[in-house]
N, C-alpha and C positions, 0 to 999 in steps of 0.2 A: 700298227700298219696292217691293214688288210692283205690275206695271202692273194684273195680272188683277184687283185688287182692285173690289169692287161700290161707285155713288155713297155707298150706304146705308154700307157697311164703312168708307169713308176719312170719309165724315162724324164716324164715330161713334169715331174715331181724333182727328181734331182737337178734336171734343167732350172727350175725355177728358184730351185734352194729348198724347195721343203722338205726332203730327205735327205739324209747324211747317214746310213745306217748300213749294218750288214743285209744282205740279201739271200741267204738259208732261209729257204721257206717263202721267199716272194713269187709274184708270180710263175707260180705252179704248172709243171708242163712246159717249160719254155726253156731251152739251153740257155746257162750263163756261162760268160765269158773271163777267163782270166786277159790283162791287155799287156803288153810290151810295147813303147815308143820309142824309137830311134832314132837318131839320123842317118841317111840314108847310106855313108860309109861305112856304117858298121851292120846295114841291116843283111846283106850276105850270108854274112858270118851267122849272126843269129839263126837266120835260120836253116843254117846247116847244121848250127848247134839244136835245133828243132828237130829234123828230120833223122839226127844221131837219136836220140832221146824221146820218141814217140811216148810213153809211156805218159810223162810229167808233161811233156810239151804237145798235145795233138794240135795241128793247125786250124781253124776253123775258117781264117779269113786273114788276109793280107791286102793290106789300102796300097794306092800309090804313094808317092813320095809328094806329101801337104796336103793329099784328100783326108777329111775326116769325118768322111759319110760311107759307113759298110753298107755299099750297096746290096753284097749279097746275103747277109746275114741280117740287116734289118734297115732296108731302105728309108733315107730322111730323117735317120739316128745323127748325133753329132759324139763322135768320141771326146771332144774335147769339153764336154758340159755336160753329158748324161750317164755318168757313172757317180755314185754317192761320195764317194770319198776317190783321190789318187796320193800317190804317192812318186817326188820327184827326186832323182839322182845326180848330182854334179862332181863326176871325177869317182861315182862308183859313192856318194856319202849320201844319206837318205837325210835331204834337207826341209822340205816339208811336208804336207799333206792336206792340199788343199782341197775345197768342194771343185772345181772347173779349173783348167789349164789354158782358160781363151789366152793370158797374155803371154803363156809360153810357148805357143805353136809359132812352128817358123816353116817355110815351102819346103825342106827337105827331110820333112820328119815323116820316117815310116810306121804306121802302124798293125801291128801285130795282135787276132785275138786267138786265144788259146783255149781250146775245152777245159771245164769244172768238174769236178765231183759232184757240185749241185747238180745236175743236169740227170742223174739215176735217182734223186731221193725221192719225186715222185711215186717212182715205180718202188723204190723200199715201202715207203708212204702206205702204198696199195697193195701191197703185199702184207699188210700188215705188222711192219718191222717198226719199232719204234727209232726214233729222230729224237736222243735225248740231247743233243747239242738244241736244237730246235727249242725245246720245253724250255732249255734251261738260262741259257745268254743270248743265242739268235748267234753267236758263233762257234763255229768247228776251229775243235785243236787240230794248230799244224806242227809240227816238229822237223829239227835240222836232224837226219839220219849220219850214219858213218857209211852208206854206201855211194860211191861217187859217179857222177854222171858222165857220159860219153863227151871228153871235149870238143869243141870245132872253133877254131881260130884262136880268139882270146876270152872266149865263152868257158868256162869250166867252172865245178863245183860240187858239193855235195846234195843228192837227192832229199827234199822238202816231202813230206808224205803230213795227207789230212788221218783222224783216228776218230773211229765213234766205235763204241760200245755195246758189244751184244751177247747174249749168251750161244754158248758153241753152235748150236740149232741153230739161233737164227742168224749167227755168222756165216755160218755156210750157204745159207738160202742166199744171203746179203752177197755172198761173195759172185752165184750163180746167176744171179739179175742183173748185178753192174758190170757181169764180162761181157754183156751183150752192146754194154755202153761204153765202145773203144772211144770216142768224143769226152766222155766223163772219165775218161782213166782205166775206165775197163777195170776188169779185176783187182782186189787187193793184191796187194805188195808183200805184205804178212799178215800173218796173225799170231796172236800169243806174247811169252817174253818180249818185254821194249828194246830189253837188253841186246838183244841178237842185233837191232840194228840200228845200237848206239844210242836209245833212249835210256837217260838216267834216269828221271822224275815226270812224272805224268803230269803231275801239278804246276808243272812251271813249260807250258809251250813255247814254243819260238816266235808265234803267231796266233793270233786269237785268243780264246780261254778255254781255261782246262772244264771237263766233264766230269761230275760228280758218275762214281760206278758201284754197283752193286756184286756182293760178293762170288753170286753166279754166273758176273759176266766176264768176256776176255775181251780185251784191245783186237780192232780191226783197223790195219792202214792201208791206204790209197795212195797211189803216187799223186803229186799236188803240185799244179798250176804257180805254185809262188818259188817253186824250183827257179824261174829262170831269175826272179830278187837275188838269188844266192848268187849265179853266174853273174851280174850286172856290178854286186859289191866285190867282183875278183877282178873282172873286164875294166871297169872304172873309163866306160864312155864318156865324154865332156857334158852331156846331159843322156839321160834316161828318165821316160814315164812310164810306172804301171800302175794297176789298180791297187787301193789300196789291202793290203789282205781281209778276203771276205765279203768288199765291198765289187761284187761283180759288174760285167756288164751284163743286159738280159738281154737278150737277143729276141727276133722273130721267128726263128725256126723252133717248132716241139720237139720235144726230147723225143717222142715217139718215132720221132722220122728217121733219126739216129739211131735206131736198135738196129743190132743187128744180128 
């Protein structure tokens, strides 16, 4: 899959069926999106659970209740057929994970998109930082932490953090670029020991796949957009849809226009 690809062209790719893939590294320069669906009894609460938890959750776009066209983040998109993969929840239990959700949308379902960590690697990209998730599987390791998120309603759970690999230098550079991108998660969460925050094994993620590391380098985490999958399996809505992890939405807006 070609990186140079436009939001509009890889949308209209997974619209059709021909991608199912991670999106790390797709079209380049463009905010992706983590998604949350709801119905619209529970979408309140969510996003107070949002607005507690800026860090993992920044908002980027909120639909009406049965719209599923983000008119403001990328007009004529359709959420329910343009993301590669989703993943759907019934009673809080992760039941399948299909390519499009056309026969599960119903008028009252809200949709929620969330900023990525994809949305800074650009700018690492160009900075010169290597993207070994990228080289290696096309996804970033996420891992469940031991530090716990701000509850709001029947939303609560433990903070989801993404981790790539760098040596100290260029962690620090890494760290200095992505706090410009509060949409992408802004700054690392940690760096160093996994252990500090409840990570046993690197090799075994929670989400996505692990990254091969070389001996000069230390772990870099990010707070991570699949944080609210954890609150969703606590909440245990009568249905919930989100992307599925890594499988972003890409939006129309550039990461550039997000710095800040």
């Amino acid at each position: 899959m070609a990186s140079g690809l436009s939001p509009a062209e890889l949308r209209r790719l997974c619209r059709g069926g021909s991608f199912d893939g991670p999106t790390s590294g797709l079209a380049t320069g463009y905010v992706q999106a983590n998604m949350v669906i709801l119905p619209e009894a529970d979408a309140e609460a969510f996003a107070e659970y949002c607005a507690s938890n800026p860090k993992p959750c920044p908002i980027l776009e909120r639909l009406a209740p049965g719209d599923p066209e983000p008119r403001k983040t990328a007009p004529g998109a359709d959420v329910r057929t343009d993301l590669p993969r989703y993943r759907v929840f019934q009673d809080g239990r992760p039941i399948a994970e299909p390519a499009d959700i056309q026969d599960l949308w119903r008028d009252d379902l809200v949709t929620f998109l969330l900023g990525c960590s994809f949305t800074a690697e650009e700018a690492l990209a160009e900075a010169g930082l290597p993207l070994h998730h990228i080289e290696q599987t096309g996804f970033v390791p996420m891992y469940i932490t031991s530090l716990a998120t701000e509850p709001a309603g029947r939303f609560s759970g433990p903070l989801v953090v993404s981790m790539r690999p760098f040596t100290v230098a260029e962690a620090e550079r890494a760290a200095e670029i992505t706090r410009h991108y509060p949409i992408g998660h802004g700054a690392p969460i940690h760096m160093g020991d996994p252990a500090v925050i409840g990570i046993d094994d690197l090799d075994a993620p929670d989400y996505g796949q692990p990254v091969r590391m070389t001996a000069d380098q230390t772990t870099v985490f990010w707070a991570c957009g699949v944080t609210p999958q954890e609150a969703i399996l606590r909440a245990k809505p009568e249905l919930a849809i989100s992307h599925a992890p890594g499988h972003m939405f890409v939006s129309d807006i550039t990461a550039r226009s997000t710095r800040v």
